[in-house]
mmCIF file of the N, C-alpha and C atoms, coordinates in Angstrom:
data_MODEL
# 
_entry.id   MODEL 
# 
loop_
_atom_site.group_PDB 
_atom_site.id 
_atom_site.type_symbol 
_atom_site.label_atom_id 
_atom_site.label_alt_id 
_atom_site.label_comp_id 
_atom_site.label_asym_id 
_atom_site.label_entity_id 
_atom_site.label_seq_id 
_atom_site.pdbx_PDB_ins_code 
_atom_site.Cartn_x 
_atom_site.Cartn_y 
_atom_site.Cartn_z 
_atom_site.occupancy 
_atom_site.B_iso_or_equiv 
_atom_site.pdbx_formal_charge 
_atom_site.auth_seq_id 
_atom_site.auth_comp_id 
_atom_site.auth_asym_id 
_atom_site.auth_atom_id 
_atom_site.pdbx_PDB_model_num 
ATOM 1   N N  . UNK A 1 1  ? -8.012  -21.831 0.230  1.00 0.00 ? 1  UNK A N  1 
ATOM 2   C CA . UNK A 1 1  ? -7.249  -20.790 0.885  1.00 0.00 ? 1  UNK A CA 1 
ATOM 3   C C  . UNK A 1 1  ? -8.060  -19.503 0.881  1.00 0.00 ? 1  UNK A C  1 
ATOM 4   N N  . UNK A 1 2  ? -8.248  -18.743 1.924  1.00 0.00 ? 2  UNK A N  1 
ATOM 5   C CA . UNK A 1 2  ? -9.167  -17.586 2.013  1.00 0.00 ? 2  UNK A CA 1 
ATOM 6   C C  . UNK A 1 2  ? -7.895  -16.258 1.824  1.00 0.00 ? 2  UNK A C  1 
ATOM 7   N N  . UNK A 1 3  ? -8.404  -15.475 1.089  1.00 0.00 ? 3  UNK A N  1 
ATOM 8   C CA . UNK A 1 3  ? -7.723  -14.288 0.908  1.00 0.00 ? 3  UNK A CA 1 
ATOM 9   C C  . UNK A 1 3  ? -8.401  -13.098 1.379  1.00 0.00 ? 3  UNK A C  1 
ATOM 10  N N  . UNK A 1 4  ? -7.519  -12.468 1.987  1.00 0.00 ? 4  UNK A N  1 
ATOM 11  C CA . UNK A 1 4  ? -7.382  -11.808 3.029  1.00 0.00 ? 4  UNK A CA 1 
ATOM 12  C C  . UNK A 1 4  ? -7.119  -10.536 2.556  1.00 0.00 ? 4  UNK A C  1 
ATOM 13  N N  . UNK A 1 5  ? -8.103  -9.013  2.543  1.00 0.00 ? 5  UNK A N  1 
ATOM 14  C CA . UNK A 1 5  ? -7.428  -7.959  2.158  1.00 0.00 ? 5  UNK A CA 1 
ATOM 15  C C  . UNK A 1 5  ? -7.135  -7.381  3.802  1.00 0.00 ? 5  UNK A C  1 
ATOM 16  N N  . UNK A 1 6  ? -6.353  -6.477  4.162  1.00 0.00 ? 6  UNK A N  1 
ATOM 17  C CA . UNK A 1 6  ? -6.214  -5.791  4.988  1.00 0.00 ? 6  UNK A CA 1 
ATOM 18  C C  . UNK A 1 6  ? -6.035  -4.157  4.480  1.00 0.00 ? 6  UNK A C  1 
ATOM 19  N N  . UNK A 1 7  ? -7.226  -3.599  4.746  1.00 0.00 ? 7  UNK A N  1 
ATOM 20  C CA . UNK A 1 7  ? -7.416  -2.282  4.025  1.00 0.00 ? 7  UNK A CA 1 
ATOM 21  C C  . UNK A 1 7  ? -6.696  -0.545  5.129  1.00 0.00 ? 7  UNK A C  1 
ATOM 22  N N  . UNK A 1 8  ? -6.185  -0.030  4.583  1.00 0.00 ? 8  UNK A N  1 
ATOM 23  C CA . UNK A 1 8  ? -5.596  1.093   5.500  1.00 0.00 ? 8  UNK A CA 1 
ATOM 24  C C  . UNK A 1 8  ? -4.373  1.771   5.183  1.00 0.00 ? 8  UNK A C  1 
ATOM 25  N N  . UNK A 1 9  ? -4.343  2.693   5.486  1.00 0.00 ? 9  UNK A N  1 
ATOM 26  C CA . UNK A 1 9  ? -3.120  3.517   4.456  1.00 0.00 ? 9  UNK A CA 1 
ATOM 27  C C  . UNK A 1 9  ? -1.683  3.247   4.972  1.00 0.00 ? 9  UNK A C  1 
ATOM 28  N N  . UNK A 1 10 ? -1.517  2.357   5.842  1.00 0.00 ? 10 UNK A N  1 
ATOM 29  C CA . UNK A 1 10 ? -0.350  2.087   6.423  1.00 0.00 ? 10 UNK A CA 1 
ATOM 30  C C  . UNK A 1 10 ? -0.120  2.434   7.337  1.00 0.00 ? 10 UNK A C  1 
ATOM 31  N N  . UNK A 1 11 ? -1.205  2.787   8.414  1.00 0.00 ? 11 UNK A N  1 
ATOM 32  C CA . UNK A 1 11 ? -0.852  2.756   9.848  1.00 0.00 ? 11 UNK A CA 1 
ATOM 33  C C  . UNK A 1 11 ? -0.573  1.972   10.887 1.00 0.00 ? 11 UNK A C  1 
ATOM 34  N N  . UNK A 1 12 ? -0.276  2.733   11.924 1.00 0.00 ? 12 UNK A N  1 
ATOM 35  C CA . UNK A 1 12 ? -0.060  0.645   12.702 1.00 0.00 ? 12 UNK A CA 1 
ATOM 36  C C  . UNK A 1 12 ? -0.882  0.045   13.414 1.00 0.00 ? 12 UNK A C  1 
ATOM 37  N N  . UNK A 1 13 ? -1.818  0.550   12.913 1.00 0.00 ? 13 UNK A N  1 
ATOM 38  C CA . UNK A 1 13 ? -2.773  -0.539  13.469 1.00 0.00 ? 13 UNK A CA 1 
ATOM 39  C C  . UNK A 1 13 ? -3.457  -1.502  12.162 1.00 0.00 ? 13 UNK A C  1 
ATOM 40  N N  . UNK A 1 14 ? -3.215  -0.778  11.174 1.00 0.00 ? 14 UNK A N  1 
ATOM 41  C CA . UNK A 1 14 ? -3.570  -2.031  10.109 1.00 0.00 ? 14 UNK A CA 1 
ATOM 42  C C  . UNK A 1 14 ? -2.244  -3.017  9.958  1.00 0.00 ? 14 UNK A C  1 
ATOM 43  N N  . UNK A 1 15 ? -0.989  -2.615  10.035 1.00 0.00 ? 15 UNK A N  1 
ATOM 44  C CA . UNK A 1 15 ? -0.102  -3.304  10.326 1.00 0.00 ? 15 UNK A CA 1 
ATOM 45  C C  . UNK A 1 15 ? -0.184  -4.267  11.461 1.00 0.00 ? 15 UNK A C  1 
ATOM 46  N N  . UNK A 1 16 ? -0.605  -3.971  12.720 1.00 0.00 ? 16 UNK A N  1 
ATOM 47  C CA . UNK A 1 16 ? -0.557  -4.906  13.342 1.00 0.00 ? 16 UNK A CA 1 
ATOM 48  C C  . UNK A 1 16 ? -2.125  -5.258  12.857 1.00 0.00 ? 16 UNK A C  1 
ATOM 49  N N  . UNK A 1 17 ? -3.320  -5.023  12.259 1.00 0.00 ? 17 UNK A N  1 
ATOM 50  C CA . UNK A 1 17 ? -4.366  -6.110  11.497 1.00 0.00 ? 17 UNK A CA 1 
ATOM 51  C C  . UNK A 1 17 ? -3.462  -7.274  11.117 1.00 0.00 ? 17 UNK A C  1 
ATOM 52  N N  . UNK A 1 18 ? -3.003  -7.262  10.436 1.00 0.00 ? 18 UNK A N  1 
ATOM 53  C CA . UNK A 1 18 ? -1.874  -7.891  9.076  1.00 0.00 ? 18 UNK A CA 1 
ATOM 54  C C  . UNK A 1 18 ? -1.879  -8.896  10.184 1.00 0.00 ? 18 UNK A C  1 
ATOM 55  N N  . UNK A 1 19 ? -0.646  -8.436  10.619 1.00 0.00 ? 19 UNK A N  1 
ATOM 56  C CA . UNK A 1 19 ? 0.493   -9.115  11.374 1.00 0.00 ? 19 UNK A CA 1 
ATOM 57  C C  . UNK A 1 19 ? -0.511  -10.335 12.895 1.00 0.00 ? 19 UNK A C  1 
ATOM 58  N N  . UNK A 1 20 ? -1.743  -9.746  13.283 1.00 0.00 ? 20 UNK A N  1 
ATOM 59  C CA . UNK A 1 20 ? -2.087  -10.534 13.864 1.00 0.00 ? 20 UNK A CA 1 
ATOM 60  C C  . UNK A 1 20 ? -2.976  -11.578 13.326 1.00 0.00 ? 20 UNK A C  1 
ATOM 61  N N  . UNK A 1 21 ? -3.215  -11.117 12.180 1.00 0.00 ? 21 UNK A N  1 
ATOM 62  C CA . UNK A 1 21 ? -4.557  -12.068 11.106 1.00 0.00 ? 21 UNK A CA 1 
ATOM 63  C C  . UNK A 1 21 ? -3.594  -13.361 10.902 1.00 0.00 ? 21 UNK A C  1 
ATOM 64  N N  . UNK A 1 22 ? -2.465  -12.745 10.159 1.00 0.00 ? 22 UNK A N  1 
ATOM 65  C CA . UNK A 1 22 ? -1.506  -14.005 9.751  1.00 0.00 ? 22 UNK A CA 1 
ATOM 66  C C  . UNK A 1 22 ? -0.853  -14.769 10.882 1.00 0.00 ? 22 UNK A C  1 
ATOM 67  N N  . UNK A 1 23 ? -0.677  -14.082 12.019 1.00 0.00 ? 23 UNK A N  1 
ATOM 68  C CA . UNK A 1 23 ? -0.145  -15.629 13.121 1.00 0.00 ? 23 UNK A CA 1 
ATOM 69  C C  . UNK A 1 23 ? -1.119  -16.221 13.442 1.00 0.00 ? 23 UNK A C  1 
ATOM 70  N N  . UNK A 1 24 ? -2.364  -15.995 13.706 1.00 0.00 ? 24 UNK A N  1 
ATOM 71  C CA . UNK A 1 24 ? -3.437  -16.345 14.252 1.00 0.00 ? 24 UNK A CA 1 
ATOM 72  C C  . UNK A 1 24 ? -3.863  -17.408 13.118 1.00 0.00 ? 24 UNK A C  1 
ATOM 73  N N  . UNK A 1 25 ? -3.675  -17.429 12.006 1.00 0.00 ? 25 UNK A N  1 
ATOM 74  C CA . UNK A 1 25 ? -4.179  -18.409 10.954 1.00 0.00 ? 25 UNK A CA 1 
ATOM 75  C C  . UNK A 1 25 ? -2.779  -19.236 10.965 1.00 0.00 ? 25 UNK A C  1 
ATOM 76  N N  . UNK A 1 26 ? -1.771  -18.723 11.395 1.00 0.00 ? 26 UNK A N  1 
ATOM 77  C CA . UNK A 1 26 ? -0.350  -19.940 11.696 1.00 0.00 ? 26 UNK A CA 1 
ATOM 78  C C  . UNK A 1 26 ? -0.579  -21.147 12.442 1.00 0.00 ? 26 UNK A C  1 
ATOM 79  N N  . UNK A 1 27 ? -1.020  -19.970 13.275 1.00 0.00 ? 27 UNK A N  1 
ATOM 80  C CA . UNK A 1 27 ? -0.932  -20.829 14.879 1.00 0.00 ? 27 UNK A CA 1 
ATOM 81  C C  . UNK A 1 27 ? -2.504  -21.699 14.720 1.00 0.00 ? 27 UNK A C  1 
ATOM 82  N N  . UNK A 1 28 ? -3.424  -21.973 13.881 1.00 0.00 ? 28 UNK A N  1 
ATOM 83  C CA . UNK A 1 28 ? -4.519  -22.882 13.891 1.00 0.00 ? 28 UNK A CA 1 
ATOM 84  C C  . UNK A 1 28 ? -4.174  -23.454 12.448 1.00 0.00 ? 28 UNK A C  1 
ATOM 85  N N  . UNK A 1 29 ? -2.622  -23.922 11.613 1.00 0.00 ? 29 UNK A N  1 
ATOM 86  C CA . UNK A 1 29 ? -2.846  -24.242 10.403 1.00 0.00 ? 29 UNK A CA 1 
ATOM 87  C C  . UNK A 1 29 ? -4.149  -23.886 9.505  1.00 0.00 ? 29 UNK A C  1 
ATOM 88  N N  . UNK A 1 30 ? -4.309  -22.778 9.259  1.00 0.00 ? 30 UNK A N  1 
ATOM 89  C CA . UNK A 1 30 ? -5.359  -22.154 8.052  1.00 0.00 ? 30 UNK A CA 1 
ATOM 90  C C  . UNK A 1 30 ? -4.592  -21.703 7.148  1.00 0.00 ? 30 UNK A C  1 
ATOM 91  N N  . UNK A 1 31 ? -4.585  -22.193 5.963  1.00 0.00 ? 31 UNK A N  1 
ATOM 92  C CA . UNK A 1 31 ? -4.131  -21.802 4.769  1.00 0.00 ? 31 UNK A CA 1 
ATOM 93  C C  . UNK A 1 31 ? -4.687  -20.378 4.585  1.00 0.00 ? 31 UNK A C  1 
ATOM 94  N N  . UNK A 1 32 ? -4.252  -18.931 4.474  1.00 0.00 ? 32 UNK A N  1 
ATOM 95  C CA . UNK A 1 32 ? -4.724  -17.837 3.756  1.00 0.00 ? 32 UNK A CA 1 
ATOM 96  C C  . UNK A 1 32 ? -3.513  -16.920 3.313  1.00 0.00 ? 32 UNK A C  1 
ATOM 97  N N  . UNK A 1 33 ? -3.565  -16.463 2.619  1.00 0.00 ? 33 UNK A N  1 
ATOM 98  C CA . UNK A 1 33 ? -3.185  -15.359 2.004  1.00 0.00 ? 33 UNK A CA 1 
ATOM 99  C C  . UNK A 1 33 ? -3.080  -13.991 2.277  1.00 0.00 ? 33 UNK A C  1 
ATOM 100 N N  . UNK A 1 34 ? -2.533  -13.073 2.932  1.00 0.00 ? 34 UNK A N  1 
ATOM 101 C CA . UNK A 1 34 ? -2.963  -11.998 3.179  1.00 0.00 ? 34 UNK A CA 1 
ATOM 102 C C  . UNK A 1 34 ? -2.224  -10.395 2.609  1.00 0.00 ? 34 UNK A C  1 
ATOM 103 N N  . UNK A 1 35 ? -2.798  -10.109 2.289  1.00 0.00 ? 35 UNK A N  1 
ATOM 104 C CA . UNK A 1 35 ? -2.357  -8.538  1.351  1.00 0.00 ? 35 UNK A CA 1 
ATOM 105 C C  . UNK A 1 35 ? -2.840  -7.523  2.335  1.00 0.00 ? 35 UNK A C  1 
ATOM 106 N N  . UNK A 1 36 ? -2.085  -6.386  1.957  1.00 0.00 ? 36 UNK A N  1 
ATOM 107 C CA . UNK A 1 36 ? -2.496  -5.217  2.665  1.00 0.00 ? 36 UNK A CA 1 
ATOM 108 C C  . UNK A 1 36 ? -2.482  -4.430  1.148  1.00 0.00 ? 36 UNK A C  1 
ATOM 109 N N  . UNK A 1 37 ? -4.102  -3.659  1.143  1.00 0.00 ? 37 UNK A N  1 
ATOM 110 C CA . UNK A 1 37 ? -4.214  -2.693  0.522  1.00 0.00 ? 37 UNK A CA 1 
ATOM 111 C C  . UNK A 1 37 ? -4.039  -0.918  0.815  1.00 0.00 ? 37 UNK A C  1 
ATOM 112 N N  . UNK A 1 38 ? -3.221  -0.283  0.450  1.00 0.00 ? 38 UNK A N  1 
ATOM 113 C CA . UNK A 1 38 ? -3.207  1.616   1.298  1.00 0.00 ? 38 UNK A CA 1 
ATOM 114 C C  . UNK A 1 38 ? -3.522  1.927   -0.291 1.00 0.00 ? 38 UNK A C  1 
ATOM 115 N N  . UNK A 1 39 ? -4.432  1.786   -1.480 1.00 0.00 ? 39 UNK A N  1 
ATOM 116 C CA . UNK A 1 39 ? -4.641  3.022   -2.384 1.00 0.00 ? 39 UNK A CA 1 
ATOM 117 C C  . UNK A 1 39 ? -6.040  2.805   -2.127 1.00 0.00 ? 39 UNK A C  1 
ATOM 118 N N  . UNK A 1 40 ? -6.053  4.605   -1.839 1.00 0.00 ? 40 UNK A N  1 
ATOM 119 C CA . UNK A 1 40 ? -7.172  5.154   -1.108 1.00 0.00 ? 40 UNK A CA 1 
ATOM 120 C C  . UNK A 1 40 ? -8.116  5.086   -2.242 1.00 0.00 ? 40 UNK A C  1 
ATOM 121 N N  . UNK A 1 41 ? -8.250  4.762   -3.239 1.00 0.00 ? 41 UNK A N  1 
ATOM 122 C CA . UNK A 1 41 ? -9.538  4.536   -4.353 1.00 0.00 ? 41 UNK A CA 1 
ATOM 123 C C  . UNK A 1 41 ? -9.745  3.184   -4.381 1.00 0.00 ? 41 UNK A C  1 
ATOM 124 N N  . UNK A 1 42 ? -8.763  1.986   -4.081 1.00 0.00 ? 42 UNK A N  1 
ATOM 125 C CA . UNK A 1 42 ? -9.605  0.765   -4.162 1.00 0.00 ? 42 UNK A CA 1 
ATOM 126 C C  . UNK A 1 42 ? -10.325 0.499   -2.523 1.00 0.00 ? 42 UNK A C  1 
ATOM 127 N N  . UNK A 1 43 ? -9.612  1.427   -1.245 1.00 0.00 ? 43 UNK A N  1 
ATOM 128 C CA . UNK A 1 43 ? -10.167 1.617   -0.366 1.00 0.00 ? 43 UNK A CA 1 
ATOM 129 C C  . UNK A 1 43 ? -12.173 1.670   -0.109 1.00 0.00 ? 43 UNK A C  1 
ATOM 130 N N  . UNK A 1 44 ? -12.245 3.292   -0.673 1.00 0.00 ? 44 UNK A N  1 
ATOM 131 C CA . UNK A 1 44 ? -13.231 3.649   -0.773 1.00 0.00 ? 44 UNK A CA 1 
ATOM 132 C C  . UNK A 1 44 ? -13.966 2.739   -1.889 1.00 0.00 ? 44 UNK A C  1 
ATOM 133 N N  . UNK A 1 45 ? -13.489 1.593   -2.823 1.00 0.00 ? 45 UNK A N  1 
ATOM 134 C CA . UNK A 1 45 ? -14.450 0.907   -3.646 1.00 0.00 ? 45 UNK A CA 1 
ATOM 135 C C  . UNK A 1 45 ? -15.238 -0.103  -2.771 1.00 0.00 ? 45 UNK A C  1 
ATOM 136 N N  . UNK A 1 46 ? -14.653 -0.191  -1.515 1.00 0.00 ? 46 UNK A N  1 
ATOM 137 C CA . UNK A 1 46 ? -15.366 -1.092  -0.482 1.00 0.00 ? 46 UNK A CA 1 
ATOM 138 C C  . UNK A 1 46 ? -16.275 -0.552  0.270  1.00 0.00 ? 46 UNK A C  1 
ATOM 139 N N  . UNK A 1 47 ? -16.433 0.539   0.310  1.00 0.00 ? 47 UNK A N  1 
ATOM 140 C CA . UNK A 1 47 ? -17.391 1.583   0.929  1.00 0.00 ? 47 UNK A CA 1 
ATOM 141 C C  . UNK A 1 47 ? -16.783 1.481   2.615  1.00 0.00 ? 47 UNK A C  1 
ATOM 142 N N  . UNK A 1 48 ? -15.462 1.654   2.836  1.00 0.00 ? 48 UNK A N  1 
ATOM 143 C CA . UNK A 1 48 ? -14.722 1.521   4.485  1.00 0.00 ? 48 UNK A CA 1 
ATOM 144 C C  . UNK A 1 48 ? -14.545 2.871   4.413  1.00 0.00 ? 48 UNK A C  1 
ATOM 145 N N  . UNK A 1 49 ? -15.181 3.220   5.552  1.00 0.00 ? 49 UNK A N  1 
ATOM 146 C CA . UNK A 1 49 ? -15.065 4.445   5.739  1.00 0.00 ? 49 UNK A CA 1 
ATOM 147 C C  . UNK A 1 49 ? -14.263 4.771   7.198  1.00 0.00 ? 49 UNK A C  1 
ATOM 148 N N  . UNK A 1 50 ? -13.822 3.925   7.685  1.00 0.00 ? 50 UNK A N  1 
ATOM 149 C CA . UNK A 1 50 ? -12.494 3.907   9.301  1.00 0.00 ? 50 UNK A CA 1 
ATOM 150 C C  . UNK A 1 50 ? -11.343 2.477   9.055  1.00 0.00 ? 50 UNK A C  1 
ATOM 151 N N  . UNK A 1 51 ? -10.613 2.474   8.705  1.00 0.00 ? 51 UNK A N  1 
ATOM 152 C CA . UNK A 1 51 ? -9.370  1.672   9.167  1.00 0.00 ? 51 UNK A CA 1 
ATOM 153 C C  . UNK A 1 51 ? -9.126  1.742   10.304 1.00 0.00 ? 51 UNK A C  1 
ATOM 154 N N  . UNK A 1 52 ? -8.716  0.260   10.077 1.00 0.00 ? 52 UNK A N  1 
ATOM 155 C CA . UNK A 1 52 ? -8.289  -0.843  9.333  1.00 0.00 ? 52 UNK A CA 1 
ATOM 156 C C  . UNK A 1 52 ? -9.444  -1.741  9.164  1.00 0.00 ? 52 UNK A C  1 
ATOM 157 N N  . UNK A 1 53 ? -9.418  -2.075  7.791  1.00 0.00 ? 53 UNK A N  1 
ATOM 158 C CA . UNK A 1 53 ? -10.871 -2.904  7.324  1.00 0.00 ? 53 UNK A CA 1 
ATOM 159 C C  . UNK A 1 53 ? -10.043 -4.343  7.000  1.00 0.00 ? 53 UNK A C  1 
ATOM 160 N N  . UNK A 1 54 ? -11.212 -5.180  7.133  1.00 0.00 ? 54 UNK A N  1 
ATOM 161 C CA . UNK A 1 54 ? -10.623 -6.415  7.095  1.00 0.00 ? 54 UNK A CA 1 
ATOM 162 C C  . UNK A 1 54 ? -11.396 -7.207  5.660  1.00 0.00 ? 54 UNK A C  1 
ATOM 163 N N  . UNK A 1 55 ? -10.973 -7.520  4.884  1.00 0.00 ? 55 UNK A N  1 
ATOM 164 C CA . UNK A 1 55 ? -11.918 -8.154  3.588  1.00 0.00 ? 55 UNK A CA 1 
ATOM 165 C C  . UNK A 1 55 ? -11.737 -9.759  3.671  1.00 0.00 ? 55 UNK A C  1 
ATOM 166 N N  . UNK A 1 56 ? -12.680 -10.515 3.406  1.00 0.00 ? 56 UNK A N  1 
ATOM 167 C CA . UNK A 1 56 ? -11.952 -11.873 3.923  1.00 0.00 ? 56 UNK A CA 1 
ATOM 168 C C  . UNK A 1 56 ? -13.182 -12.661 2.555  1.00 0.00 ? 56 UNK A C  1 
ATOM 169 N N  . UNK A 1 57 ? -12.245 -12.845 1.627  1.00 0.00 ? 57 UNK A N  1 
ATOM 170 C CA . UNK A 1 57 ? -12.882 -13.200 0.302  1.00 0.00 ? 57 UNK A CA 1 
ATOM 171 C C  . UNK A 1 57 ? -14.221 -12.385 -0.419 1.00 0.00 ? 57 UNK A C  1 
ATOM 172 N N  . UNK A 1 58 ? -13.230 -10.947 -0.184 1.00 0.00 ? 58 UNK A N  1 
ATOM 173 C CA . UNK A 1 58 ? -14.596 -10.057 -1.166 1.00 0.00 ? 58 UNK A CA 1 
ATOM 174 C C  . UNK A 1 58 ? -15.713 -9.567  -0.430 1.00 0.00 ? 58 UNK A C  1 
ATOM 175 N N  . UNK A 1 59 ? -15.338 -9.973  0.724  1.00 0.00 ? 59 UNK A N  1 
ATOM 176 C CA . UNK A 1 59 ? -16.822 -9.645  1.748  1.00 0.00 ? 59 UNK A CA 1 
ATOM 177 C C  . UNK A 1 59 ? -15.716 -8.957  2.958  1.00 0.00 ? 59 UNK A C  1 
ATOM 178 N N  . UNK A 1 60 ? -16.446 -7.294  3.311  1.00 0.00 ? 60 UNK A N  1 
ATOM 179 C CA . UNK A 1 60 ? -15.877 -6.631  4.847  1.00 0.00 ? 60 UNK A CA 1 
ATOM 180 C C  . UNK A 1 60 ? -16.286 -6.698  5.790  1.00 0.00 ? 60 UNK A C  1 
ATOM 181 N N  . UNK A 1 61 ? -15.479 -7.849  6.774  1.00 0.00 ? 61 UNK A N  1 
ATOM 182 C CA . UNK A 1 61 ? -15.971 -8.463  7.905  1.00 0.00 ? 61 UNK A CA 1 
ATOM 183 C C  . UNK A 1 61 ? -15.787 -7.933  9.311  1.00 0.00 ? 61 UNK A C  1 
ATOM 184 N N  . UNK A 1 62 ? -14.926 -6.269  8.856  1.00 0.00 ? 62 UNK A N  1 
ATOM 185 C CA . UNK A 1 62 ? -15.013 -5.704  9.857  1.00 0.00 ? 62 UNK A CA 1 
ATOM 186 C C  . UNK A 1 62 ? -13.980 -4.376  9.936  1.00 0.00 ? 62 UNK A C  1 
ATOM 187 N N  . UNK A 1 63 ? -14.088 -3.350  10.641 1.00 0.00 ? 63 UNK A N  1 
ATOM 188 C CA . UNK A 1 63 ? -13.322 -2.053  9.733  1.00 0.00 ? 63 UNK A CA 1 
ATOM 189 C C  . UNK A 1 63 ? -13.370 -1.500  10.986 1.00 0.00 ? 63 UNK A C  1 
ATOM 190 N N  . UNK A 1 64 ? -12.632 -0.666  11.251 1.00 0.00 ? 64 UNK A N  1 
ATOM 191 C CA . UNK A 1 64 ? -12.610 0.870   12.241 1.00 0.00 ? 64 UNK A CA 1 
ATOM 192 C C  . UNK A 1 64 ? -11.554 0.620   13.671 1.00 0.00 ? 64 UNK A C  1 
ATOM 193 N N  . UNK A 1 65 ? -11.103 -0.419  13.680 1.00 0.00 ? 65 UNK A N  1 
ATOM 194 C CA . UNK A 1 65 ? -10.424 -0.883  15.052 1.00 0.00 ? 65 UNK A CA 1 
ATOM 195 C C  . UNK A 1 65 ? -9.029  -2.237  14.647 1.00 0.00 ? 65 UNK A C  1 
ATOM 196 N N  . UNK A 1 66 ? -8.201  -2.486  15.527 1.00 0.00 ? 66 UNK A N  1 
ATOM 197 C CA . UNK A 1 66 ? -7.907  -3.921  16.012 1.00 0.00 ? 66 UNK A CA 1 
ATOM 198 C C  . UNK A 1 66 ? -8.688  -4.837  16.135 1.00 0.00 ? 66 UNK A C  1 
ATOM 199 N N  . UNK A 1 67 ? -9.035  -6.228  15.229 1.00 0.00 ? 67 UNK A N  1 
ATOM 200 C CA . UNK A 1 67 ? -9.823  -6.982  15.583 1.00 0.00 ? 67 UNK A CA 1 
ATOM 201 C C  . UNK A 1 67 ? -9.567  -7.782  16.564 1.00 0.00 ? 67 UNK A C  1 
ATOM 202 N N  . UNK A 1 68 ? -10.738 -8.255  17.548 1.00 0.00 ? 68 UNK A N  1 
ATOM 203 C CA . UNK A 1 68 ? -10.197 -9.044  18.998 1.00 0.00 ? 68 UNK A CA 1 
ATOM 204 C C  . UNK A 1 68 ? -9.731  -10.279 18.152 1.00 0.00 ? 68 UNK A C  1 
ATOM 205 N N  . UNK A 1 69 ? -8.767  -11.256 18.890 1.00 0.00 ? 69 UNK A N  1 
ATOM 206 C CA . UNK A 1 69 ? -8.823  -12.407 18.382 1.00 0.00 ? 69 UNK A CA 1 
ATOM 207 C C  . UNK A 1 69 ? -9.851  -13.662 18.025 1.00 0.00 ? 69 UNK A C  1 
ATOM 208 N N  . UNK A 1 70 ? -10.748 -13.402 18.893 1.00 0.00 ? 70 UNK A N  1 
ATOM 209 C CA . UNK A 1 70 ? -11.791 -14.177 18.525 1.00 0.00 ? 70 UNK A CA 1 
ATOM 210 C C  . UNK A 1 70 ? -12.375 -14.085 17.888 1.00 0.00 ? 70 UNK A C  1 
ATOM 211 N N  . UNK A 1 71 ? -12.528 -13.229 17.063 1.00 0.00 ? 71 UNK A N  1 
ATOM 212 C CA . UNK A 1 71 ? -13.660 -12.483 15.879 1.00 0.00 ? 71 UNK A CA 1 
ATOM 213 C C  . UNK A 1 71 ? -12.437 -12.916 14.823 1.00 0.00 ? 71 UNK A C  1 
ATOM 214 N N  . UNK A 1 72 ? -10.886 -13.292 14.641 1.00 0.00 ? 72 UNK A N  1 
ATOM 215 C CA . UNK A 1 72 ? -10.446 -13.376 13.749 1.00 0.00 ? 72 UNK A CA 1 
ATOM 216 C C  . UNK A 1 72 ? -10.469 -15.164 13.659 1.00 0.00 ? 72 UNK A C  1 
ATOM 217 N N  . UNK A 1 73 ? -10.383 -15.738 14.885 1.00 0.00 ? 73 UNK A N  1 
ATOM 218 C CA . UNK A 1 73 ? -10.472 -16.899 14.920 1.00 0.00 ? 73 UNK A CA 1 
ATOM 219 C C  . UNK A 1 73 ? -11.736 -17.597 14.129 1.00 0.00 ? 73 UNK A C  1 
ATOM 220 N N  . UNK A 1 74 ? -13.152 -16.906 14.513 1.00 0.00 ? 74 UNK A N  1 
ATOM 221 C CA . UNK A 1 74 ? -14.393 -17.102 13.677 1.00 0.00 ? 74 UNK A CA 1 
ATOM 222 C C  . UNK A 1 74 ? -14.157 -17.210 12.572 1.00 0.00 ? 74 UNK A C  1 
ATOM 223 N N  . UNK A 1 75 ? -13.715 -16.209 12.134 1.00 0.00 ? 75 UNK A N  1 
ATOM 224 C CA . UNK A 1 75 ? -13.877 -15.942 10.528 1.00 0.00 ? 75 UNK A CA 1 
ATOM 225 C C  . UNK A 1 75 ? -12.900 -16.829 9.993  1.00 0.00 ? 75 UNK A C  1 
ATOM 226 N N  . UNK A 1 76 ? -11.616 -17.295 9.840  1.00 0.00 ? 76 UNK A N  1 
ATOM 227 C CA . UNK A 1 76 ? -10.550 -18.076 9.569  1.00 0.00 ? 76 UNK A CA 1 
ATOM 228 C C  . UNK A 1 76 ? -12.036 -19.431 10.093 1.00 0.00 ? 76 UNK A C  1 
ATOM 229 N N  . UNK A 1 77 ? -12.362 -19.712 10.387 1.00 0.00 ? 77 UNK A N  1 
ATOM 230 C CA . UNK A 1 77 ? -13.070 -21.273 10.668 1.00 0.00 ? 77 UNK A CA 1 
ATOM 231 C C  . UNK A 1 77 ? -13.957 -21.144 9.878  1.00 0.00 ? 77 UNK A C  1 
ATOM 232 N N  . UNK A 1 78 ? -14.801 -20.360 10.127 1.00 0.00 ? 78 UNK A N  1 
ATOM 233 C CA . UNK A 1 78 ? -15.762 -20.068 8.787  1.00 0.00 ? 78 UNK A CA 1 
ATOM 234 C C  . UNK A 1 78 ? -15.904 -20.726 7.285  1.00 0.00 ? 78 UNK A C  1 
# 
């Protein structure tokens, strides 16, 4: 199961990060996990400097935007 941070202080676009990471791993049966982190010190321990950051087992696979779906599809196959 891949765990999933979703980094951002609670805006909606890390909300909809969240929210599209997890149907998108529904809708292809992928087991993951997904958390949303907003404290701005374990934030900055990732060195993300634009939300919404995406952590996908300890590694940031991508930060500053909405990820397209296909870039979430990759990574979930990965």
């Amino acid at each position: 199961m891949k765990e999933i941070k979703v980094l951002g202080t609670g805006c909606a676009k890390c909300e909809k990060t969240a929210e599209i990471i997890a149907k998108t791993a529904d809708e292809l049966k992928i087991a993951v996990h997904v958390t949303k982190e907003t404290d701005p010190e374990v934030i900055m321990g990732y060195g993300v400097m634009s939300t919404p950051a995406v952590i996908i087992d300890e590694v940031n696979v991508h930060s500053g935007s909405i990820p397209h779906r296909d870039a979430i599809e990759a990574w979930l196959r990965a």
